[in-house]
N, C-alpha and C positions, 0 to 999 in steps of 0.2 A: 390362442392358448390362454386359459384361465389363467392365476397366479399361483392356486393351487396345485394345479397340474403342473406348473413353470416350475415350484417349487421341489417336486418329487425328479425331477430333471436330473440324469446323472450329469454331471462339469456344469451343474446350475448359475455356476460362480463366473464361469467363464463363454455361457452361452453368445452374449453380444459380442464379444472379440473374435472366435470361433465365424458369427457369421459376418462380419466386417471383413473377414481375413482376406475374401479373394476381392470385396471392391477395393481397400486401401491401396494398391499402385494406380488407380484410375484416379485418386484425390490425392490434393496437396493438404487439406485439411478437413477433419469430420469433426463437428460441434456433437457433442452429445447435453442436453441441457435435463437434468435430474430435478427431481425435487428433493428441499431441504431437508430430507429423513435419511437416519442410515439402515436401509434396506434391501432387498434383493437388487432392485433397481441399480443402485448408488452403488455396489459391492460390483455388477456389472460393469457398468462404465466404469469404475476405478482398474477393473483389470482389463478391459479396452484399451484405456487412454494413454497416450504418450505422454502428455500435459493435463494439468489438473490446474482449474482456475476457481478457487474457494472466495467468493466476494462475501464481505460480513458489512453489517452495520457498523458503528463501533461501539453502542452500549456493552454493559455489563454482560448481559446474558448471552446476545451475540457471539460476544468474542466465547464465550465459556461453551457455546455449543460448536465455534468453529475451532478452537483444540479438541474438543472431539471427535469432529468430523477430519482434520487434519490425523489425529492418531489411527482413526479407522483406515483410511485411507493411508497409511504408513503402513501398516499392517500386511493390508490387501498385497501392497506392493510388496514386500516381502518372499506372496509367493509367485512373482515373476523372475525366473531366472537370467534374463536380459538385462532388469532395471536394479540399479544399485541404490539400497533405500535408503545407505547412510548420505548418500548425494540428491536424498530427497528431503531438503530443508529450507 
């Protein structure tokens, strides 16, 4: 599937969770590893994941683009009605 076509996807947001759903009781854990952008991709796995592991450098910039990617991802979770986002800190 193109990205264009992934994109016009009605539940786009929540495709990878969706197809994880029925392997997850066969696994104790599934890595999903993203690339550093906040994107279709990144918005996927954040509404996948049970756990979210954000490694930064520690420069200036670093840090200034993983509060972003942390507030994205606060967000996402918001519309999971399982995950309590104010217990995501």
């Amino acid at each position: 599937l193109d990205p264009a076509a992934f994109a016009r996807l009605p539940h786009r947001a929540t495709a990878l969770r969706l197809a994880l759903s029925d392997l997850r009781p066969a696994f104790d854990a599934v890595v999903i590893d993203t690339p550093p952008s906040l994107d279709l991709v990144t918005l996927n796995a954040a509404m996948a994941a049970d756990w979210v592991i954000l490694p930064c450098d520690a420069d200036a910039e670093s840090v200034k683009s993983l509060e972003r990617t942390f507030r994205a991802v606060h967000t996402y979770l918001q519309h999971r009605p399982e995950v309590d986002p104010a217990g995501f800190c």
